[in-house]
Backbone as CSV, one residue per row, in Angstrom:
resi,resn,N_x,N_y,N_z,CA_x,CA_y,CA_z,C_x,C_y,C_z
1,UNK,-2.854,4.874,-18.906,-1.496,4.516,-19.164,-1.415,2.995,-19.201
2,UNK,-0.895,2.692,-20.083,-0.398,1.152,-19.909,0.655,0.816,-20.516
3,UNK,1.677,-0.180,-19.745,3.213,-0.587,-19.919,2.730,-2.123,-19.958
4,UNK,4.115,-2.369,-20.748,3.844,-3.851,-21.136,5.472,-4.095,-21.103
5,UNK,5.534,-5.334,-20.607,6.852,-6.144,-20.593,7.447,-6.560,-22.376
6,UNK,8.628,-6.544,-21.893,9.424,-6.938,-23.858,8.873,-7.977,-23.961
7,UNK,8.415,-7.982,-25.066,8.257,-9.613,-26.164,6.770,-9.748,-25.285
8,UNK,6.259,-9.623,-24.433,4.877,-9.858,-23.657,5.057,-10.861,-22.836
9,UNK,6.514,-11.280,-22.753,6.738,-12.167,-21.802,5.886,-12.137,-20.161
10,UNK,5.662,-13.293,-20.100,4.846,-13.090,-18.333,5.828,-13.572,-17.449
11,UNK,6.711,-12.667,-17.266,7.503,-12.190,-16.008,7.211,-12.197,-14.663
12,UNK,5.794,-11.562,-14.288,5.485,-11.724,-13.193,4.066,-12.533,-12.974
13,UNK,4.183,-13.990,-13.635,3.572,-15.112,-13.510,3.446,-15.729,-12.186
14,UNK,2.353,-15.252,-11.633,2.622,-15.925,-9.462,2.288,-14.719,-9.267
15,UNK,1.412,-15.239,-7.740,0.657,-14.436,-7.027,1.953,-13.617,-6.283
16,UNK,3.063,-14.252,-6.027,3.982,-12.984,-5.284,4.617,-12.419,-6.306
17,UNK,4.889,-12.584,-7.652,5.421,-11.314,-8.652,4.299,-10.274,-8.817
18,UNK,2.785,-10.886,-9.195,1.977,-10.353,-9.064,1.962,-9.402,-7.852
19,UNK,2.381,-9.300,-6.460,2.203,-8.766,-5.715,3.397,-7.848,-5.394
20,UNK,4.054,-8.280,-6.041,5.708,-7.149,-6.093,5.344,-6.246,-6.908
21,UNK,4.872,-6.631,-8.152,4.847,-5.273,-9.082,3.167,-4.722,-8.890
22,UNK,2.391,-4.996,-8.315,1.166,-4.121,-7.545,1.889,-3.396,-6.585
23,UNK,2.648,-3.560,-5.539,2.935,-2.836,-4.798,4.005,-1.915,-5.090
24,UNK,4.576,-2.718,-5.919,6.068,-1.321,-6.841,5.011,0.022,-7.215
25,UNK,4.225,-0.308,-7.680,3.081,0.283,-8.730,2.513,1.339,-8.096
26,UNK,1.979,1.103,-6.708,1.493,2.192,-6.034,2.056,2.820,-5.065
27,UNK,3.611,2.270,-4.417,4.285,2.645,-4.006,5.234,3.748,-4.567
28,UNK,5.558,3.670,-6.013,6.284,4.592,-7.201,4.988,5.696,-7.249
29,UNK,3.869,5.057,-6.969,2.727,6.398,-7.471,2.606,7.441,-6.219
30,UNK,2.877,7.046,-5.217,2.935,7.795,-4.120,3.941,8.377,-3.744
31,UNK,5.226,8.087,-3.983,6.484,8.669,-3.757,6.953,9.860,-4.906
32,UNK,5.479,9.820,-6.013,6.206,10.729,-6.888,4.930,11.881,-6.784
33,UNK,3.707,11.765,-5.981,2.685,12.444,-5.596,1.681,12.320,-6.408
34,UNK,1.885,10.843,-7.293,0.468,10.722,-8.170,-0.886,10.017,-7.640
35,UNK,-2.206,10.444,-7.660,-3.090,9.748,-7.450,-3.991,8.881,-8.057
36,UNK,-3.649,7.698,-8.273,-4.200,6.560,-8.443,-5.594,6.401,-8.499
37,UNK,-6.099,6.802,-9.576,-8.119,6.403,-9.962,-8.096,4.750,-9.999
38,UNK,-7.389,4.190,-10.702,-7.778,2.805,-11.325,-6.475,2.147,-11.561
39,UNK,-6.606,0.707,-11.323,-5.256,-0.215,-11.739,-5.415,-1.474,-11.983
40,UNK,-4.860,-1.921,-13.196,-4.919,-3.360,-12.929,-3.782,-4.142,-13.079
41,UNK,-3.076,-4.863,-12.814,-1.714,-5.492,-12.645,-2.129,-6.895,-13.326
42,UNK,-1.248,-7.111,-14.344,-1.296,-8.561,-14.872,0.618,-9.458,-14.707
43,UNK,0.210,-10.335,-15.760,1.797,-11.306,-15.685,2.741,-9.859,-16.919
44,UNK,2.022,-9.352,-17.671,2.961,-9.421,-18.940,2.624,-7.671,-18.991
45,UNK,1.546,-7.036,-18.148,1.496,-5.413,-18.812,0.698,-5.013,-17.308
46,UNK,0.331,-4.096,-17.296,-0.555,-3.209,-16.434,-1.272,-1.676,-17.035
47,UNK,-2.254,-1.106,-16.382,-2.929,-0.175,-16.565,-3.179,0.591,-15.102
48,UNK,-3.180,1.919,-15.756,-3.440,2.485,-14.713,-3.959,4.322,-15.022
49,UNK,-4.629,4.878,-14.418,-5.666,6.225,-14.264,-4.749,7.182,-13.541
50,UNK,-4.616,7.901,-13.392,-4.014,9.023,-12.600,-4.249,9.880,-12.914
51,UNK,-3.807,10.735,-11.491,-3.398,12.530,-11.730,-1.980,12.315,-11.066
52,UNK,-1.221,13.184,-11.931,-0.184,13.866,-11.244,0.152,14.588,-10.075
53,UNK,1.189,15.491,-9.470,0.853,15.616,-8.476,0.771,17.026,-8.773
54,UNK,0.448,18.193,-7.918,-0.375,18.789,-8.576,0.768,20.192,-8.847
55,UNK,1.951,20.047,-8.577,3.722,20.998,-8.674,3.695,20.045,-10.141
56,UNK,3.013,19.029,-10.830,3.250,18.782,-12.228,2.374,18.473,-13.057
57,UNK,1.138,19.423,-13.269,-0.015,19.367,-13.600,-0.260,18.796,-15.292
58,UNK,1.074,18.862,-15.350,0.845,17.920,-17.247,1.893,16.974,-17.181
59,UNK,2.249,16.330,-15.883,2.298,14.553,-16.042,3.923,14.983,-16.301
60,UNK,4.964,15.201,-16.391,6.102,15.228,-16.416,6.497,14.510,-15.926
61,UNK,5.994,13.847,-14.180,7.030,13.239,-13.736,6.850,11.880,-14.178
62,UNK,5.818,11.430,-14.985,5.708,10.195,-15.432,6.697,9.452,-15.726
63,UNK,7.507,9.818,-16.591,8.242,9.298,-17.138,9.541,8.334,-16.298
64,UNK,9.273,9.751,-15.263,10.553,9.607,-14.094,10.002,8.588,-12.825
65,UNK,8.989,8.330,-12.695,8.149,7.808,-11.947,8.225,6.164,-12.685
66,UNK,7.898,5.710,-14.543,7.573,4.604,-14.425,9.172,3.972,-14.524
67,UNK,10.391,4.791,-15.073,11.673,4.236,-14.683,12.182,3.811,-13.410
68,UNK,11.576,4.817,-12.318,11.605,4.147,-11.110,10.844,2.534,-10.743
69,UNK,9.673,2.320,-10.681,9.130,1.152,-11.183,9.451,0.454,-12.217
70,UNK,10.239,0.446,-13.185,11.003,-0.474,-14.033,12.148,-1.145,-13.725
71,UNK,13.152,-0.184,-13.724,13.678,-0.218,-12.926,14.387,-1.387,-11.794
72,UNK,13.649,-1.334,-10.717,13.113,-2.091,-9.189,12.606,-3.070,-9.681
73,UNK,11.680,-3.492,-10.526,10.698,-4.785,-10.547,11.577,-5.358,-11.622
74,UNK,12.733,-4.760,-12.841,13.252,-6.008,-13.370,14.616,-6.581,-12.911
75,UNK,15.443,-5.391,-11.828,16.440,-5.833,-11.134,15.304,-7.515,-10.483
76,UNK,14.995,-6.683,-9.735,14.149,-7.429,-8.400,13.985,-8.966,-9.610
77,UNK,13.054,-9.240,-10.304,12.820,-10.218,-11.440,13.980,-11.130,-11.836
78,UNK,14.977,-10.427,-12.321,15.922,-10.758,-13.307,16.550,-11.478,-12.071
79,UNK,16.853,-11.262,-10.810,18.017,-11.712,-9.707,16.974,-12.870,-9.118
80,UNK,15.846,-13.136,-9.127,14.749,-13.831,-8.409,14.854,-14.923,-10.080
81,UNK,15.448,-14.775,-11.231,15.422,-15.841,-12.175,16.468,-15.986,-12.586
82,UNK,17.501,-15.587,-11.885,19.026,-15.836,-12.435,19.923,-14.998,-13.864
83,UNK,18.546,-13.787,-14.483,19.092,-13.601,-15.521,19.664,-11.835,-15.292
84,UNK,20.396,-11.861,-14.887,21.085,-10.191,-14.631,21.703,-9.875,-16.078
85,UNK,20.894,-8.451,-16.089,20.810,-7.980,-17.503,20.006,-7.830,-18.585
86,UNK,18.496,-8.717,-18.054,17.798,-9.093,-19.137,16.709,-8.551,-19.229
87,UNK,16.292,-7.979,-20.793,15.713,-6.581,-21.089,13.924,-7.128,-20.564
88,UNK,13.533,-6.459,-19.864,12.332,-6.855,-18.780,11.031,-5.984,-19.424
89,UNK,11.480,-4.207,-19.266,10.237,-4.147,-19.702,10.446,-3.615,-21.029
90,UNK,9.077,-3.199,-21.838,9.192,-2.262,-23.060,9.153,-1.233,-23.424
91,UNK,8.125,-0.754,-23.165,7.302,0.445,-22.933,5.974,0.652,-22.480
92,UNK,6.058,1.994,-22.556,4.401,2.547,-22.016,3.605,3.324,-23.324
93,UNK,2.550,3.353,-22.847,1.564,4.517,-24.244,0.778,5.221,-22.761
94,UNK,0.927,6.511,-23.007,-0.142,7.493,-21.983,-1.065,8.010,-23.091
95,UNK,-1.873,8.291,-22.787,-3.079,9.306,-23.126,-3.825,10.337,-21.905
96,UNK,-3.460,11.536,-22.358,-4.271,12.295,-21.697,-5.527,12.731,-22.129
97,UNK,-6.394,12.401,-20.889,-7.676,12.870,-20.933,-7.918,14.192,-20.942
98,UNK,-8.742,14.402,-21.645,-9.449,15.599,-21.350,-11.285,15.704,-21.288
99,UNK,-11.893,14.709,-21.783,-12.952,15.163,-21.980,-13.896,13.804,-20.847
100,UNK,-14.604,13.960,-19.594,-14.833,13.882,-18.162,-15.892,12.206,-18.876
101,UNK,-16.673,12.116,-20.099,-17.428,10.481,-20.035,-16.209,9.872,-20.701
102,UNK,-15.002,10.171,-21.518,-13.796,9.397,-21.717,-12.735,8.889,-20.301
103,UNK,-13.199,9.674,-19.447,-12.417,9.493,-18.243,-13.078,8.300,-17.478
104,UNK,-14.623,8.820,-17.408,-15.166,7.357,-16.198,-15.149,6.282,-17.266
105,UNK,-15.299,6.507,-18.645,-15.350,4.966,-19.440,-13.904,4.305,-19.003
106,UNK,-13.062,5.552,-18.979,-11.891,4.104,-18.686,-11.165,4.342,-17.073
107,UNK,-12.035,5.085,-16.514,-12.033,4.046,-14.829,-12.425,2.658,-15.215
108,UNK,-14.314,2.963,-15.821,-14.654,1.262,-15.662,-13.855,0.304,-16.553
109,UNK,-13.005,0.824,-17.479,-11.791,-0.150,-18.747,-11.585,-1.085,-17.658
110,UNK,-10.542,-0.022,-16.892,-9.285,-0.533,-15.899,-9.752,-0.855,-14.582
111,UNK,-10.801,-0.381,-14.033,-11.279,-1.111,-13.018,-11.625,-3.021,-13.565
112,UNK,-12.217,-2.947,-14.746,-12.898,-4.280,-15.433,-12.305,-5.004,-15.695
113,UNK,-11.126,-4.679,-16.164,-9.996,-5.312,-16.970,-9.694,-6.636,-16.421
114,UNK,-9.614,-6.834,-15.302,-9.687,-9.232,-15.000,-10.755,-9.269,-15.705
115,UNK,-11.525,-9.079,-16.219,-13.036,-9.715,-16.140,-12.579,-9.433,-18.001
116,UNK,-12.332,-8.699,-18.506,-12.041,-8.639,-19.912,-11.228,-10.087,-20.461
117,UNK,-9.901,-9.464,-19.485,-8.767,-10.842,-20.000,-9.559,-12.094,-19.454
118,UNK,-10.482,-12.506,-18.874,-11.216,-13.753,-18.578,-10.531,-14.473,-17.251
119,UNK,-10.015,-13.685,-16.459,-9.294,-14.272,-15.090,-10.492,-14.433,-13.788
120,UNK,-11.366,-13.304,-13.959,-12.363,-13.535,-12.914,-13.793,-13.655,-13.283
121,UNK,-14.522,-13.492,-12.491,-16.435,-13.413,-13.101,-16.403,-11.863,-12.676
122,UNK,-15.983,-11.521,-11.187,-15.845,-9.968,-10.805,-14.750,-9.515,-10.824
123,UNK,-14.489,-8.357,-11.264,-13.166,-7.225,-11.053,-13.055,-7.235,-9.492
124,UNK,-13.680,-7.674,-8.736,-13.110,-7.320,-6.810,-12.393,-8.613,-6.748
125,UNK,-12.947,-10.101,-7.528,-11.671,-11.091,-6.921,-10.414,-10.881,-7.634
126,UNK,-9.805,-9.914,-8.225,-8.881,-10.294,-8.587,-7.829,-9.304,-7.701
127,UNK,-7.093,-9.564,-6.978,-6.265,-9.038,-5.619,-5.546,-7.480,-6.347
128,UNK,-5.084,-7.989,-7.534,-3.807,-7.172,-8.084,-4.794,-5.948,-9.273
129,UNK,-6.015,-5.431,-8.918,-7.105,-4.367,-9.267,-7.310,-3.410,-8.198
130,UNK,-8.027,-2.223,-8.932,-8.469,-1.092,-7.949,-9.955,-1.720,-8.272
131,UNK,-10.825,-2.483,-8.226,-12.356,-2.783,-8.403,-12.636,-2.939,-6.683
132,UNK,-12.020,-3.418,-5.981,-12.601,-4.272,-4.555,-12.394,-2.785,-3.768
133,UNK,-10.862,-2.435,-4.273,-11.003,-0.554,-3.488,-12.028,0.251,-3.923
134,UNK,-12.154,0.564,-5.169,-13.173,1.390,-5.519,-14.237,0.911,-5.054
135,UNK,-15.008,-0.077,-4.943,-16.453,-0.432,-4.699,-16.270,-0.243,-3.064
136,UNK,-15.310,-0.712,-2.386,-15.683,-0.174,-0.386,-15.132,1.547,-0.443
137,UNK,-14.812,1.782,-0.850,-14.519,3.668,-1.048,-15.286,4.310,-1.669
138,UNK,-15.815,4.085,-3.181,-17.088,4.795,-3.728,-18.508,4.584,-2.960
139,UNK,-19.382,5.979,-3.419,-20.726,5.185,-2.789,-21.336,4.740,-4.102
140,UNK,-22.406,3.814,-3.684,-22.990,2.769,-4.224,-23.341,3.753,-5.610
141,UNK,-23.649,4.817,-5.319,-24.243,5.868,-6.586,-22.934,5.635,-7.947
142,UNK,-22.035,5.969,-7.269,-20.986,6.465,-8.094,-20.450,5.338,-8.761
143,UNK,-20.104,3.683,-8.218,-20.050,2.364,-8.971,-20.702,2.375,-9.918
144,UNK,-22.447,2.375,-9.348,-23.005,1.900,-10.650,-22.649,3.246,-11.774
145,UNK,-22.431,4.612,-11.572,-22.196,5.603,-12.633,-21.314,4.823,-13.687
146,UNK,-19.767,4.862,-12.922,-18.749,3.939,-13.245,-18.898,2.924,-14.565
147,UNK,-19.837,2.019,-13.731,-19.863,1.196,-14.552,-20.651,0.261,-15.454
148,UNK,-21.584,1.439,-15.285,-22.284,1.859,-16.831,-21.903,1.972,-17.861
149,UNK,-20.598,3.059,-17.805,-20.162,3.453,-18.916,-19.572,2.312,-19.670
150,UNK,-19.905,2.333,-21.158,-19.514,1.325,-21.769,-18.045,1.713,-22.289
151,UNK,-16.945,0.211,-22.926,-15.433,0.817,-22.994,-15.331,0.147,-24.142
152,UNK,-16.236,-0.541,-25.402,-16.007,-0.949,-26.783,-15.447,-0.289,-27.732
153,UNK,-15.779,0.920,-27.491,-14.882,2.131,-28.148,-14.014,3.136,-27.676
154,UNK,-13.184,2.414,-26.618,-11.900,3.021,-25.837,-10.998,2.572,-27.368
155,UNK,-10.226,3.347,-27.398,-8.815,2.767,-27.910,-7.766,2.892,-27.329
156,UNK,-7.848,2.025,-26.531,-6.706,1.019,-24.916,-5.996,0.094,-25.567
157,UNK,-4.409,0.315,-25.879,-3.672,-1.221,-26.469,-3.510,-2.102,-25.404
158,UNK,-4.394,-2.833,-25.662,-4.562,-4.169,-23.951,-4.787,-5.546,-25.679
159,UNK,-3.770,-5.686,-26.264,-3.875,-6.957,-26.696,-3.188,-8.272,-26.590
160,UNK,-3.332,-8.307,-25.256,-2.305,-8.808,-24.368,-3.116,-10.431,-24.020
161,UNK,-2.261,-11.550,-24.235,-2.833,-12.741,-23.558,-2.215,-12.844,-22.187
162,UNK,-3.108,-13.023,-21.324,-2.596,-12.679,-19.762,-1.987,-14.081,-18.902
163,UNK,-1.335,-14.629,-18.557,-1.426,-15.868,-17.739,-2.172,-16.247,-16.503
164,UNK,-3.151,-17.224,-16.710,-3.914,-17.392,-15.550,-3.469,-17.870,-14.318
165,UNK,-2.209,-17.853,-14.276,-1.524,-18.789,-13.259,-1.136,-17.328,-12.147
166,UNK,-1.859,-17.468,-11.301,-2.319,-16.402,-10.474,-2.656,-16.726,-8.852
């Protein structure tokens, strides 16, 4: 799944917007019973892996889940920049998986993804990723599985210039 802010504006430019909408992010994913494979949080979009919870086994509550997180992070935004009213995010694109080496290729997408947009050297320094969780929670076997898999031929809309101001 990945949502992107209107116009690609970087909205949540700074390590504490950055850290509002990481925590909106997995806080909305838990309150609606989804489990979180992979994430990466930028200024202008995010990505993210899931399952649903399992009373909604084909993703229904998504929808209802990323309005909740929209929501919250452009009130929260818009009142933290003076602009009440102002159209924050855009949309989302989901894809459901079905077929299990399309799935770990894009764990490692979205686990990788700082290291794509050019923000880190590793996916673990970048705070607002699932790379630093996944690598102390997976065993060592299952990383390197991970991230092996190559993601040149994902078709992920991540054409996003990210702000390094982080």
């Amino acid at each position: 799944m990945t949502a992107s802010t209107y116009r690609k504006e970087h909205h949540f430019r700074s390590a504490r917007r950055l850290a509002v909408l990481h925590r909106g992010l997995l806080t909305v994913a838990r309150d609606f019973g989804w489990r979180l494979e992979a994430w990466s949080v930028f200024s202008n979009h995010y990505h993210f892996l899931g399952c649903p919870a399992s009373d909604s086994p084909t993703g229904h509550s998504l929808s209802a889940m990323l309005g909740a997180l929209h929501s919250k992070t452009a009130i929260w935004i818009n009142r933290l920049d003076g602009t009440p009213g102002r159209k924050v995010w855009f949309n989302y694109r989901e894809t459901r998986i079905t077929f299990p080496r399309s799935h770990l290729a894009r764990l490692s997408y979205t686990h990788q993804n700082p290291v794509k947009h050019g923000l880190v050297a590793r996916a673990s320094l970048y705070p607002w990723c699932s790379a630093s969780w996944f690598e102390r929670t997976a065993s060592p076997a299952q990383v390197r599985t991970v991230y092996r898999f190559r993601t040149d031929r994902l078709e992920v809309p991540d054409s996003f210039e990210v702000s390094e101001d982080w």
